[in-house]
One Martini backbone bead per residue (centre of mass of N, CA, C, O) as a GRO file, in nm:
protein
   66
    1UNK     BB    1   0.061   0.064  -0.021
    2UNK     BB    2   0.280   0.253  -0.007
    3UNK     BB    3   0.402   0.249  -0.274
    4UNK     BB    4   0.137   0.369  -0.412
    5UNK     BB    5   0.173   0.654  -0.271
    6UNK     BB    6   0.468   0.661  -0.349
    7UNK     BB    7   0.414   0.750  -0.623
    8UNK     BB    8   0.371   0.886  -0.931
    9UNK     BB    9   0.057   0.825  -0.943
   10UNK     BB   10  -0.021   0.881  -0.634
   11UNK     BB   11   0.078   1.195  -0.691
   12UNK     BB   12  -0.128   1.270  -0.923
   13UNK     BB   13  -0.363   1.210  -0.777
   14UNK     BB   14  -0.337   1.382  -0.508
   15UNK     BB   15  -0.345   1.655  -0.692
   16UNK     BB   16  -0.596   1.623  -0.853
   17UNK     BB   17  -0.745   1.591  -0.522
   18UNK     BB   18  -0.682   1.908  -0.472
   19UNK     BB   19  -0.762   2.089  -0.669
   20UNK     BB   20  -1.076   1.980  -0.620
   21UNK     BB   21  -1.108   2.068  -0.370
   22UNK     BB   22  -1.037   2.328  -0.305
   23UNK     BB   23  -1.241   2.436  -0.530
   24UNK     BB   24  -1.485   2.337  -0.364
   25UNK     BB   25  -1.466   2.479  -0.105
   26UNK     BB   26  -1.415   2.768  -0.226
   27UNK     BB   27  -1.698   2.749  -0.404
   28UNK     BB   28  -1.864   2.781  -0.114
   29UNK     BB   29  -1.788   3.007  -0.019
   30UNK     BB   30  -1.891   3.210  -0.233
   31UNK     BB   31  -2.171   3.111  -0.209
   32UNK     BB   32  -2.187   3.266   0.081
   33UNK     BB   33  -1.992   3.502   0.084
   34UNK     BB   34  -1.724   3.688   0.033
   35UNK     BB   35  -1.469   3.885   0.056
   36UNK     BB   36  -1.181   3.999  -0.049
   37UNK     BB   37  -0.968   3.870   0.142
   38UNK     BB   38  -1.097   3.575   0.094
   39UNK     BB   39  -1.054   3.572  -0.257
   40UNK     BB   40  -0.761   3.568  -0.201
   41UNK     BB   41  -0.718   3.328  -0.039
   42UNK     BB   42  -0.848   3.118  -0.248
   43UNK     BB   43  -0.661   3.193  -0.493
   44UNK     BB   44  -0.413   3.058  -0.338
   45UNK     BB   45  -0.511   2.781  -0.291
   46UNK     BB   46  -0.601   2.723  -0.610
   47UNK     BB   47  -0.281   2.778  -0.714
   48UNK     BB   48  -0.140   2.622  -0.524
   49UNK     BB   49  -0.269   2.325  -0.613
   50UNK     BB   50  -0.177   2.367  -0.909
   51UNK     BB   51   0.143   2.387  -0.850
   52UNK     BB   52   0.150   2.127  -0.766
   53UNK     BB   53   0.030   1.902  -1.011
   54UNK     BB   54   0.254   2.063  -1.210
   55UNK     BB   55   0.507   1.946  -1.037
   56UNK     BB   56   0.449   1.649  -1.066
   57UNK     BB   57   0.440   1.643  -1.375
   58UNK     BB   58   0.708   1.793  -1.426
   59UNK     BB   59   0.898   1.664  -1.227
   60UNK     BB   60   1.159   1.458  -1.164
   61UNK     BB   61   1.205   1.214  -0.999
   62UNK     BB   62   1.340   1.088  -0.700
   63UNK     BB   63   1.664   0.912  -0.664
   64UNK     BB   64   1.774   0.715  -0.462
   65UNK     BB   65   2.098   0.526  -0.350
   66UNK     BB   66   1.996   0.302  -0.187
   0.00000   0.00000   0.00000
């Protein structure tokens, strides 16, 4: 199971399983009304879950020497 997790395709579902809830908070949080300050941070965490992602799909695994 671990070996799974820690897994390229592992990194890939949970990166795309974060930008998936992330946005799905940030979209409910916004239909029940935030301000300006609400909205920037919304908009920073749907950001960021985005660059790691990218950064997973783009980045090539690290590999141990043990």
């Amino acid at each position: 199971m671990r070996k799974h997790v820690f897994s390229q395709t592992g990194a890939e579902w949970a990166s795309a399983t974060l930008v998936f809830v992330v946005s799905m908070i940030a979209g409910r949080m916004a239909a029940d009304g935030m301000n300006g300050l609400q909205w920037t941070g919304a908009l920073a965490a749907v950001l960021g879950s985005i660059t790691v992602a990218v950064a997973v799909r783009v980045l090539p695994p690290v590999r141990s020497k043990a």
